[in-house]
ZAMARGU-4260 file (C-alpha; in steps of 0.2 Angstrom, whole numbers, plus 5000, padded with zeros to 4 digits):
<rodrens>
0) 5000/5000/5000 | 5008/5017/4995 | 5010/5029/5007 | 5011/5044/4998 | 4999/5051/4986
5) 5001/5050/4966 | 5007/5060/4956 | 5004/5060/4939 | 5019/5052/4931 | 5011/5037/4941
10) 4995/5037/4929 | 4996/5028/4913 | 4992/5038/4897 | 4976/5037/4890 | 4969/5041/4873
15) 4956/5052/4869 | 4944/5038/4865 | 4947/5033/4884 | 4943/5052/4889 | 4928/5054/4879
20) 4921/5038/4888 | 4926/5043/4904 | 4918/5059/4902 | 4901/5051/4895 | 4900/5039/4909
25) 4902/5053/4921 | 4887/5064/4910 | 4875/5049/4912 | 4880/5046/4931 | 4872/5062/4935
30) 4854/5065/4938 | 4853/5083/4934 | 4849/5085/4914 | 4865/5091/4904 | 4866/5097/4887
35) 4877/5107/4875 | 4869/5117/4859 | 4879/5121/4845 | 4876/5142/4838 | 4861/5135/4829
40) 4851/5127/4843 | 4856/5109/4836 | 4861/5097/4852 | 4880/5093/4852 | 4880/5081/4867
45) 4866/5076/4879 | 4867/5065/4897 | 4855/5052/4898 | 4843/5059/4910 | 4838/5073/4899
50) 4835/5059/4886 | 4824/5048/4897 | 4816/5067/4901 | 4812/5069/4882 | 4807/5053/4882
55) 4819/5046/4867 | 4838/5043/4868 | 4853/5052/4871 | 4858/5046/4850 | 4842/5052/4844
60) 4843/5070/4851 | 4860/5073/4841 | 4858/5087/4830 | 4839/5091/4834 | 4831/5106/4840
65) 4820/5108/4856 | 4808/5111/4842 | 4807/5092/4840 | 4806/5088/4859 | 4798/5101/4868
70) 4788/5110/4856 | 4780/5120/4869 | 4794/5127/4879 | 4806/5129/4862 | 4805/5148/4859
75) 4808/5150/4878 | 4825/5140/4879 | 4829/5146/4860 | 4829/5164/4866 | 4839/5161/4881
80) 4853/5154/4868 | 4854/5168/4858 | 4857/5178/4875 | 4870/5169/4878 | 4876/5169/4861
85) 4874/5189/4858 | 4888/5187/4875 | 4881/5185/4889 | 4890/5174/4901 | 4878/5165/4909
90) 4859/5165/4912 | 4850/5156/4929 | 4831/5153/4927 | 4818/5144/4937 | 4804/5136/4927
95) 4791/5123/4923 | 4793/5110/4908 | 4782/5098/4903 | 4792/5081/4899 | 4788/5071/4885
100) 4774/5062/4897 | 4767/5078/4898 | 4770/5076/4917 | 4776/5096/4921 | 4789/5098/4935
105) 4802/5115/4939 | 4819/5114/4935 | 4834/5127/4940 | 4842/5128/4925 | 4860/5137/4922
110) 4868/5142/4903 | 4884/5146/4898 | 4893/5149/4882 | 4909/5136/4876 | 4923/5142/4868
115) 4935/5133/4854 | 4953/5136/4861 | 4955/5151/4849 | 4941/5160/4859 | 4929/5157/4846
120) 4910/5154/4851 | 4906/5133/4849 | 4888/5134/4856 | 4878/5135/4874 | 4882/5121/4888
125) 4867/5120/4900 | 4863/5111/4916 | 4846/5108/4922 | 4842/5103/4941 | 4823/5097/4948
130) 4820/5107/4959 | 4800/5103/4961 | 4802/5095/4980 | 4808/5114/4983 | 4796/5125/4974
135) 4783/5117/4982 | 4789/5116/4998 | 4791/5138/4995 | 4776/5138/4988 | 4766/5128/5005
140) 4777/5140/5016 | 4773/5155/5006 | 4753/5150/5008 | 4753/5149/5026 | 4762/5165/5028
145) 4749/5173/5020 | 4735/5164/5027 | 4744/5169/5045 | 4744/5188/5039 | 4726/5187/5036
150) 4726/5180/5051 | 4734/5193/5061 | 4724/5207/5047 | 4709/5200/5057 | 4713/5199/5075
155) 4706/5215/5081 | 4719/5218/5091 | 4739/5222/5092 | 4749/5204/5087 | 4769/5208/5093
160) 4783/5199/5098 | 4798/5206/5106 | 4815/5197/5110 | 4825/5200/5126 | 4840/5205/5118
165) 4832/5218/5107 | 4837/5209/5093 | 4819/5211/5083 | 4802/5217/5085 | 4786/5214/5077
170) 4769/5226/5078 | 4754/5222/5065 | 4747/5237/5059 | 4730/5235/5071 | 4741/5249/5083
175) 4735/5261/5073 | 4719/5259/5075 | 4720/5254/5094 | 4733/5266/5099 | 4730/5280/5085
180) 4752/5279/5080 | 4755/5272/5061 | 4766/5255/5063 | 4782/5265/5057 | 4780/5280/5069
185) 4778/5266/5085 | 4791/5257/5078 | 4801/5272/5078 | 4796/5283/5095 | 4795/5267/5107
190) 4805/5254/5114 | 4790/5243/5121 | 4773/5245/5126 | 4776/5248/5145 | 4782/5269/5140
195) 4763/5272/5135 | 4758/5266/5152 | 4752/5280/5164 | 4768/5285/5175 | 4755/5280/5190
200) 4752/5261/5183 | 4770/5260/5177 | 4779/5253/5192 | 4764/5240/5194 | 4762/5234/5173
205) 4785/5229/5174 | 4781/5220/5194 | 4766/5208/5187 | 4777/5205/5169 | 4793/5201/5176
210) 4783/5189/5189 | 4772/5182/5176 | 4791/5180/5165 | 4801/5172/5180 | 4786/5157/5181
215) 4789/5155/5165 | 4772/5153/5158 | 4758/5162/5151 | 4748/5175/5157 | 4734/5188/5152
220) 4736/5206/5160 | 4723/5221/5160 | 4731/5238/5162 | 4729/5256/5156 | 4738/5264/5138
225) 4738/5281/5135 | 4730/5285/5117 | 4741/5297/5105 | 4724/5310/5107 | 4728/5307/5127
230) 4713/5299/5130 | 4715/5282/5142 | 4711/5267/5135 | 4710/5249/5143 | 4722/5236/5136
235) 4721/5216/5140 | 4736/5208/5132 | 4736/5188/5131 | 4755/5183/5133 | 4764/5167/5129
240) 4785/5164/5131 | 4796/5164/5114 | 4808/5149/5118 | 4824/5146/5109 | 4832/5129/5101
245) 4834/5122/5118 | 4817/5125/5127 | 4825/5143/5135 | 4812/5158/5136 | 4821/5172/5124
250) 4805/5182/5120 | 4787/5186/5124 | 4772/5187/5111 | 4754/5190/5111 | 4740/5198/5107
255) 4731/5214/5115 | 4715/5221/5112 | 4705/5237/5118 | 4694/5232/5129 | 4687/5249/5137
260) 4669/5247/5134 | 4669/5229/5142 | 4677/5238/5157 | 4665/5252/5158 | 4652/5240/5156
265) 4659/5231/5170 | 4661/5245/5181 | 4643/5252/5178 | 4636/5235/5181 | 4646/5236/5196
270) 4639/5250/5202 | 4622/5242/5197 | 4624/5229/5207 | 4629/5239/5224 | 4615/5251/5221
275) 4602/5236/5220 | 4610/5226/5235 | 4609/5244/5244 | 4591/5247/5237 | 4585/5229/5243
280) 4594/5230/5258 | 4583/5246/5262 | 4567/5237/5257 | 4553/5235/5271 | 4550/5215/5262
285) 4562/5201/5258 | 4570/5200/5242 | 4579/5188/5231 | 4585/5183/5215 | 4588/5164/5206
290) 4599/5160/5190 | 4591/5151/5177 | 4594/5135/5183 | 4580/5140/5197 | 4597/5141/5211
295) 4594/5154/5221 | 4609/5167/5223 | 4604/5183/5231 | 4596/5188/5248 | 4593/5203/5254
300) 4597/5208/5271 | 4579/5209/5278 | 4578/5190/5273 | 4596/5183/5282 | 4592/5194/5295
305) 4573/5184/5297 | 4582/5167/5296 | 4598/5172/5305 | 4609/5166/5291 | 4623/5172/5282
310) 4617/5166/5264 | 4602/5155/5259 | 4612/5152/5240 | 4609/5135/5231 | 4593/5126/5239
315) 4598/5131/5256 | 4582/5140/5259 | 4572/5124/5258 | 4580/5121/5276 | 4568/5135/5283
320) 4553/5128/5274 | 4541/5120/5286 | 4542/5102/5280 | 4521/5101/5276 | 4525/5115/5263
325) 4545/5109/5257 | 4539/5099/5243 | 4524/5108/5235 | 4534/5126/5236 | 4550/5117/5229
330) 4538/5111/5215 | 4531/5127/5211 | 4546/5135/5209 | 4554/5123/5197 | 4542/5124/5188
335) 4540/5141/5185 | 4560/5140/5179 | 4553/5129/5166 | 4537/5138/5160 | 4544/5156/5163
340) 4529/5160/5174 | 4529/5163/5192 | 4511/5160/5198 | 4511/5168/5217 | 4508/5157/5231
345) 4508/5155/5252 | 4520/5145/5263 | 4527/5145/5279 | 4543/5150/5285 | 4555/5147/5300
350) 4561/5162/5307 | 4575/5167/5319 | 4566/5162/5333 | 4558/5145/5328 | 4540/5154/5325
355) 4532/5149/5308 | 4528/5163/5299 | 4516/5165/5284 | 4525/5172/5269 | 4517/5177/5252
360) 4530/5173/5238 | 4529/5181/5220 | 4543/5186/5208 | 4545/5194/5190 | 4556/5186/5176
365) 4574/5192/5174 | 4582/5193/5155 | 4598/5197/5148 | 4602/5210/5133 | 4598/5197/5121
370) 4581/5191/5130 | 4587/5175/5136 | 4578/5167/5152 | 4591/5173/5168 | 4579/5168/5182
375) 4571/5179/5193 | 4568/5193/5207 | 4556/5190/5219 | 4550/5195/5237 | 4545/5187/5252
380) 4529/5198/5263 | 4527/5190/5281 | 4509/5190/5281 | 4507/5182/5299 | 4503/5199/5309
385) 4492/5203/5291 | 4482/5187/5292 | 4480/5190/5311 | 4471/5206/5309 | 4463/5199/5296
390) 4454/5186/5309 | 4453/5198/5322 | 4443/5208/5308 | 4434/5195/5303 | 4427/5191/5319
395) 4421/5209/5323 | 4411/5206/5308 | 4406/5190/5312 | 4400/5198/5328 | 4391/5210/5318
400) 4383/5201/5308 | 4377/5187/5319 | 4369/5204/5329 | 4359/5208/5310 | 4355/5190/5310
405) 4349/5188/5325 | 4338/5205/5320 | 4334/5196/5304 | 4328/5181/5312 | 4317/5189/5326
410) 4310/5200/5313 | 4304/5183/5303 | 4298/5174/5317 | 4288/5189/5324 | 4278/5193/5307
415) 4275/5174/5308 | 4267/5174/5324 | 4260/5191/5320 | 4249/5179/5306 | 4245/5170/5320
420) 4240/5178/5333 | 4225/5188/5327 | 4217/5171/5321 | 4219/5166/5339 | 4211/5179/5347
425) 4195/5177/5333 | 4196/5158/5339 | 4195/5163/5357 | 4180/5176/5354 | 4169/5169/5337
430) 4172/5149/5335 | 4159/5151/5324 | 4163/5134/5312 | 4163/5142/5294 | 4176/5155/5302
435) 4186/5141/5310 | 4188/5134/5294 | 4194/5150/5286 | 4204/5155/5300 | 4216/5138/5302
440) 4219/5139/5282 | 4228/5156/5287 | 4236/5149/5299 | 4242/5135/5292 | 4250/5145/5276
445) 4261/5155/5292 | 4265/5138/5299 | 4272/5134/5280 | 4279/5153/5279 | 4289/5150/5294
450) 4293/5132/5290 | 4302/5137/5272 | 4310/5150/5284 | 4318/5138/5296 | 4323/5127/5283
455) 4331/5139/5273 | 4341/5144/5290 | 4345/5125/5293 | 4352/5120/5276 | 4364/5138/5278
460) 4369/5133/5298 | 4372/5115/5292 | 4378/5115/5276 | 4385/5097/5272 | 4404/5094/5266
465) 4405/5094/5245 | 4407/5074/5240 | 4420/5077/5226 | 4422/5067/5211 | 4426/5071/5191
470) 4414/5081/5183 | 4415/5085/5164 | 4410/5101/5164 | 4398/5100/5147 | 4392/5084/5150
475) 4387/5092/5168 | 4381/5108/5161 | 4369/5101/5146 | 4361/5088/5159 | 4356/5102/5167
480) 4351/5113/5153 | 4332/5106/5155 | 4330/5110/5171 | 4335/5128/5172 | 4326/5130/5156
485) 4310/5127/5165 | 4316/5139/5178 | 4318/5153/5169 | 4302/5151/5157 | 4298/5149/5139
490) 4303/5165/5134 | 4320/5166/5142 | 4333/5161/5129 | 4348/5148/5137 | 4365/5149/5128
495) 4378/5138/5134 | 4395/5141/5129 | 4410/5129/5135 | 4428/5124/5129 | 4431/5106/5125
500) 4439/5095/5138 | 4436/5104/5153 | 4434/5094/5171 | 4433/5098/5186 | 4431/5090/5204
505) 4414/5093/5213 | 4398/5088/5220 | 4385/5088/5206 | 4372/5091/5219 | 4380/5106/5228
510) 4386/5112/5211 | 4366/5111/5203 | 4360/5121/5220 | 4374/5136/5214 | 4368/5136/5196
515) 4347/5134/5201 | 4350/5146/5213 | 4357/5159/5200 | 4345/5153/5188 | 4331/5156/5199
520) 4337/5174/5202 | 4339/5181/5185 | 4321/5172/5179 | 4315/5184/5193 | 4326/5199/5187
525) 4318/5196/5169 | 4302/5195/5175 | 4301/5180/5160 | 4307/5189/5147 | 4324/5188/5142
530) 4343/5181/5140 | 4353/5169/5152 | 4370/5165/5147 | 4381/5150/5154 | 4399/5150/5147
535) 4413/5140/5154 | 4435/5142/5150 | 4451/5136/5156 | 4460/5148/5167 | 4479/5147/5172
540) 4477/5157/5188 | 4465/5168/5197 | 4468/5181/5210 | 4467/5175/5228 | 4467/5157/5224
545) 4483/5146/5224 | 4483/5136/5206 | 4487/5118/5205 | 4493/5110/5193 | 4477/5111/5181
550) 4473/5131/5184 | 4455/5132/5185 | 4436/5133/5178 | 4428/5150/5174 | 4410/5150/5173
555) 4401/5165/5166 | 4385/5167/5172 | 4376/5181/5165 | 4357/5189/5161 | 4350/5203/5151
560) 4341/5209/5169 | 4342/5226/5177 | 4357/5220/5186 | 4361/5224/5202 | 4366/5239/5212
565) 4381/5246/5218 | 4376/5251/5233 | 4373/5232/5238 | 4386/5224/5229 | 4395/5223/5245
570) 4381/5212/5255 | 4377/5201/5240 | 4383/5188/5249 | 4377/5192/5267 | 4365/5179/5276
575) 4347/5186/5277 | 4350/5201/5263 | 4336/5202/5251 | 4330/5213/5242 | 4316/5204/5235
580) 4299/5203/5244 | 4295/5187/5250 | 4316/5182/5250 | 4324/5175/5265 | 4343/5182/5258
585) 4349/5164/5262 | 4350/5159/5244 | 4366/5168/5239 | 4374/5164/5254 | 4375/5147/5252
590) 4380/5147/5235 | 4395/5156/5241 | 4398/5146/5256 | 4396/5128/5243 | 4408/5137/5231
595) 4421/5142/5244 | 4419/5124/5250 | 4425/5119/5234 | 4440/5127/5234 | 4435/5142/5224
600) 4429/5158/5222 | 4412/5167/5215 | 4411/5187/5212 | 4399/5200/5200 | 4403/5213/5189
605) 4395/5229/5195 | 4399/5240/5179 | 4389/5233/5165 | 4368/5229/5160 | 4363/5213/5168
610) 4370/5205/5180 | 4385/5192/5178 | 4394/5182/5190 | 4409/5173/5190 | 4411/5156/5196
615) 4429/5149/5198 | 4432/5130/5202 | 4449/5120/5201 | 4450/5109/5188 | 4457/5093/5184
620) 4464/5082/5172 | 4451/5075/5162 | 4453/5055/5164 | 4447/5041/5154 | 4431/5037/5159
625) 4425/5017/5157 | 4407/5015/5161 | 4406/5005/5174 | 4388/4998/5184 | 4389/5001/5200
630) 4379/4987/5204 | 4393/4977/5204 | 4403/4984/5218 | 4389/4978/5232 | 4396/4970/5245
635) 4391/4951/5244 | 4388/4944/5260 | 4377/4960/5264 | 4359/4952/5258 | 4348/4957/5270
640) 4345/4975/5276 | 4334/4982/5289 | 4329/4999/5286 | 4325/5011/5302 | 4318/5027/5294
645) 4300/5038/5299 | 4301/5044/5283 | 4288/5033/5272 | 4293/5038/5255 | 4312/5039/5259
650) 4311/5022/5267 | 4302/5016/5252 | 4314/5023/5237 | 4331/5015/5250 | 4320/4999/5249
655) 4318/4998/5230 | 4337/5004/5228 | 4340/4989/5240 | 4330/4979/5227 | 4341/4985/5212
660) 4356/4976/5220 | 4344/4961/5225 | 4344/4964/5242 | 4330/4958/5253 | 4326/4972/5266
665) 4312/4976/5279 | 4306/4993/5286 | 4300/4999/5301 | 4294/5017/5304 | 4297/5019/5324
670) 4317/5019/5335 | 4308/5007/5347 | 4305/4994/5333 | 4320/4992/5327 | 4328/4978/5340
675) 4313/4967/5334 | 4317/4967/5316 | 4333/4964/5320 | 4329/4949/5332 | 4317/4940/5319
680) 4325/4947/5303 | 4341/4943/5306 | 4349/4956/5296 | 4367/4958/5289 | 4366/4978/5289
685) 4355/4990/5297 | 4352/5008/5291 | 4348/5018/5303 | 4340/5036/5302 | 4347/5048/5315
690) 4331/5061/5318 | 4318/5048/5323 | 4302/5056/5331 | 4301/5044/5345 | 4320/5040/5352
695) 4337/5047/5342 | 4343/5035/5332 | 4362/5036/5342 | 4352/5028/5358 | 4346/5016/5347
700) 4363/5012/5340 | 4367/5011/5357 | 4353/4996/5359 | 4358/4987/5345 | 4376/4988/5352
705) 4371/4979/5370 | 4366/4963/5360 | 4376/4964/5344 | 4391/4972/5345 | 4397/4966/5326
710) 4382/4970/5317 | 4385/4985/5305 | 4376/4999/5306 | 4374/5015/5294 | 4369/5031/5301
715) 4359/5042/5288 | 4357/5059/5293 | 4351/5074/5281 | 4364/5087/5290 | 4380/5090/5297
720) 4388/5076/5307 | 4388/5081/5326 | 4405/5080/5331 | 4402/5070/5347 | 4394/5058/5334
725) 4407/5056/5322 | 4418/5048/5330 | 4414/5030/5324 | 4413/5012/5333 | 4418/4996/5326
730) 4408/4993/5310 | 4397/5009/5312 | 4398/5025/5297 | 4389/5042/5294 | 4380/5043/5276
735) 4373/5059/5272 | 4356/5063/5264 | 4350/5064/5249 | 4362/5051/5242 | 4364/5038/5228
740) 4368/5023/5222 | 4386/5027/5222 | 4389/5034/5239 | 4377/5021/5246 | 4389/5007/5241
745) 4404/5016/5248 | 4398/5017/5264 | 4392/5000/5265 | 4409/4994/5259 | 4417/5004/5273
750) 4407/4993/5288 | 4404/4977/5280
</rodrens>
């Protein structure tokens, strides 16, 4: 092995066939395309990759044009060679050619002109390198810089970077806008941003940026700029770290934006927000406020102050709900952060002190700028010390109007015995037998006169509890159309009006006594001439009721009659107040005391012709009816009956009921009969009338009970249930009269 280089003299000759081979094979080695041209265009030598490039061979391009190759790019490349040839030294150019594939790909391609050793032009020499990978790769690069200038053209902000050396900067054009200073003029006059800060926030802006820089992280920083116009602005500015080759913060960028009006906006909602906390705070109720998700998040002071908390936020206030109340107000104001409707309501509250007081709740929707549901404001108003008064009140009038009944009363009784007495006296001085005769008819219509009189006084002092059950409020209403047709006369027009599926809970009876009883009133208005109008609707709430989940039933009642008064409007309802000779003022009284029994409310309209009432009842969800025979739902081993009742046409219609579910029965008329039927008959159920004339039916009861304490027994009764009475035995239940099938059945079931 040598170990020194070669020299030369160390080479073997070779000829200049040996070179020319040398040189082609080092031409076709290379991938780059080489060719040489002589003056006239005409290829002189050419490599093997511009050959497979023109698709042909190296032999076959030898003294051919570009012409003949690339037709396309041939005036291009010709005109280049008569650069060169014209003197020029060299030319660099960057371009597309299509190969004989038509594939088209970039190329760098350099030219020079080739001299004859006497300096004399042979042709142009050119080299040709695919450059596409490149190009493209620029172009790519070159796309995304400009989609990042659009980019940054869009942020409506300030985009800068700057470099802890000083080394470079970068401002978009946005500070003019923001800062009012064109992009070379802040170039120029500033070193940074923190020389626009007021002098006062200067010291303040460099300690949070060189904290937020030693953590090494990003950050976002509010702070104050001075405008060119020296107006202040408010700047936030979202930073991140610049970091070098090796992970080593050498820079910060980001982006700042003018965010004045967010801060004024801030500031004045702010201020908004004190003045309403001071403004609640001063209030005489309780106030509050929910989000939208029905969390509440606001109390006033009043409130805490009641419950002695410091914050009721969340669903904490439920804990000073009394637990009787928790649910349904829970529900009430979910549900109202579904619907967007706050329907008021009453519930009792645990103050301070551990008193329950009662607390009227009602609130008004809150919304943002855009409209959007926020949840609401609401208050609380203790109304224990109101409600209190409100009995107290309440009794005085009660006081007062027991006097006027009392009054009212007398005054009845005395006219009654008023027709009586005269006659007495012509009995005691002229029985004469043709006056006698005339004398007890008179009498006998005062008797009657003071009997509807006490009856009308009973059915008020003893009104009976409602038995509820689902009503359909047309079917109810045109099953009754007949009958108050024939009250108000044949020429009395009846229009009844309702809304499809519309029900209600109520006792058909009661509910038939309310609308005969108006009925009956506006036939008398008319004097039998006229209009009477029944219309029914569905109603979401009504002042002074609390809604359930169905809202409620609006009756319309109205006539085509003088109407009424204003000077009375305000004892319609007051027992004994008639105007109307003959009238015991009992009628209207009742139907108010059966409506408020149902959970409702009844008013009149003062200010129009006619008079019209309003009737509201809850309403229900209608259900699916399936008929159904009642019939069927007798209890079986009840087959024989013994019926105790004074009453012969009462006892007889309870007999043939009895006979309807084929049950035997036997009646007697007298309280001191009853154990005998019992002993012979040997009944499985005895229905006992209360009001016997001869002994009460409760001593009877108490007779049965000494020899059969398991027998059952049904009370009927045509009023209230005496409380000392009600509290029933074994197998022994109240049934109140009139009553039918239906209710018969139920209270059988219930002792058999």
């Amino acid at each position: 092995m040598p170990t020194h280089p070669p020299n030369a003299a160390e080479f073997p000759a070779q000829s200049a066939e040996q070179r020319l081979r040398l040189q082609r094979a080092m031409l076709d080695g290379t991938p780059d395309l080489m060719w040489m041209k002589d003056r006239n265009g005409r290829f002189l030598v050419v490599n093997e990759a511009l050959a497979k490039m023109a698709n042909t061979t190296a032999d076959a391009m030898i003294g051919k044009t570009d012409h003949d190759f690339f037709p396309e790019h041939a005036s291009t490349f010709l005109a280049d060679d008569q650069v060169i040839v014209a003197g020029a030294e060299k030319i660099r150019r960057v371009q597309p050619i299509a190969d004989g594939s038509g594939e088209v790909r970039w190329y760098e391609t350099i030219k020079r002109a080739v001299f004859e050793a006497d300096g004399t032009l042979l042709g142009v020499a050119g080299v040709a390198r695919d450059v596409t990978a490149e190009h493209r790769g620029e172009e790519a690069l070159a796309h995304h810089h400009q989609r990042l200038n659009e980019l940054i053209a869009n942020v409506p902000g300030v985009v800068w970077e700057e470099y802890f050396d000083g080394s470079r900067r970068y401002v978009n054009d946005y500070v003019e806008q923001m800062l009012g200073y064109e992009h070379d003029e802040y170039m120029a006059r500033f070193s940074g941003v923190q020389e626009l800060i007021p002098e006062e926030d200067r010291a303040t802006f460099l300690a949070t940026s060189q904290a937020m820089v030693e953590q090494n992280r990003g950050w976002t920083h509010r702070f104050r700029l001075v405008h060119k116009d020296g107006h202040i602005i408010w700047c936030e500015s979202h930073c991140s770290m610049i970091r070098g080759a090796n992970g080593e913060a050498i820079g910060v960028r980001g982006v700042s934006m003018d965010v004045t009006p967010r801060v004024l906006a801030e500031d004045a909602l702010r201020r908004s927000e004190e003045s309403f906390r001071q403004l609640a705070d001063a209030a005489p109720v309780m106030i509050w406020t929910t989000n939208a998700a029905g969390e509440a998040q606001f109390q006033n002071r009043r409130i805490l102050e009641f419950a002695g908390r410091d914050h009721l936020n969340g669903n904490a206030w439920l804990s000073i709900v009394h637990p009787d109340d928790a649910q349904r107000a829970f529900g009430l104001v979910q549900n109202a952060h579904v619907t967007h409707e706050f329907v008021p309501f009453e519930f009792r509250l645990r103050r301070y002190d551990g008193e329950w007081r009662e607390v009227l709740v009602n609130a008004t929707a809150r919304r943002d700028a855009d409209g959007t549901f926020a949840g609401y404001v609401g208050t609380c108003v203790d109304l224990t010390d109101v409600r209190k008064f409100e009995r107290h009140v309440e009794q005085n009038e009660r006081l007062s109007g027991l006097g006027r009944l009392a009054a009212t009363i007398a005054h009845e009784i005395n006219n009654v015995l008023m027709s009586i007495q005269p006659y007495a006296e012509v009995i005691r001085h002229q029985p004469k037998p043709e006056m006698l005769e005339r004398v007890s008819q008179r009498i006998a219509a005062a008797v009657q006169r003071g009997g509807r009189f006490t009856h009308q006084i009973l059915r008020y002092a003893n009104a009976a509890e409602p038995r509820m059950r689902e009503l359909d409020v047309r079917e109810w209403l045109d099953a009754n159309a007949d009958e108050w047709q024939t009250l108000l006369g044949p020429r009395v027009g009846l229009r009844i009006d309702v809304d499809r599926d519309l029900c209600m809970l109520a006792d058909p009876d009661q509910l038939q006594q309310v609308f005969t009883n108006l009925a009956t009133n506006a036939a008398d208005a008319m004097r039998g001439d006229g209009t009477f109008h029944v219309s029914a609707r569905k109603e979401a709430r009504w002042v002074g009721l609390e809604a359930g989940d169905c809202g409620f039933i609006h009756f319309i009642v109205e006539d085509s009659g003088p109407g009424i008064s204003k000077d009375i409007l305000s004892r319609i309802f007051e027992p004994l107040f008639t105007t109307r000779p003959g009238g015991t003022g009992l009628g209207l009284a009742i139907v108010h005391d059966i409506v408020r029994k149902h959970g409702g409310a009844i008013s009149i309209d003062s200010d129009r012709a006619g008079a019209c009432f309003h009737v509201v009842l809850p309403a229900v969800r209608c259900s699916e009816r399936v008929t159904h025979d009642p019939l069927d739902d007798w209890p079986e081993e009840i087959q024989r009956v013994v019926i105790v009742e004074d009453e012969v046409t009462v006892a007889d219609a309870l007999q043939s009921l009895l006979e309807l579910f084929g049950v035997e029965s036997q009646v007697v008329y007298r309280g001191a009969d009853a154990l005998g039927a019992i002993a012979s008959f040997s009944p499985d159920l005895v229905i006992l009338d209360i009001g016997l004339p001869d002994i009460p039916g409760t001593q009877v009861l108490e007779q049965i009970r000494e020899t059969n304490t398991k027998l059952p027994v049904l009370l009927a009764t045509g009023h209230n249930v005496d409380p000392q009475t009600a509290a029933l035995r074994n197998r022994v239940a109240h049934i109140l009269k009139p009553f039918d099938a239906t209710a018969l059945i139920k209270a059988v079931r219930t002792v058999a």
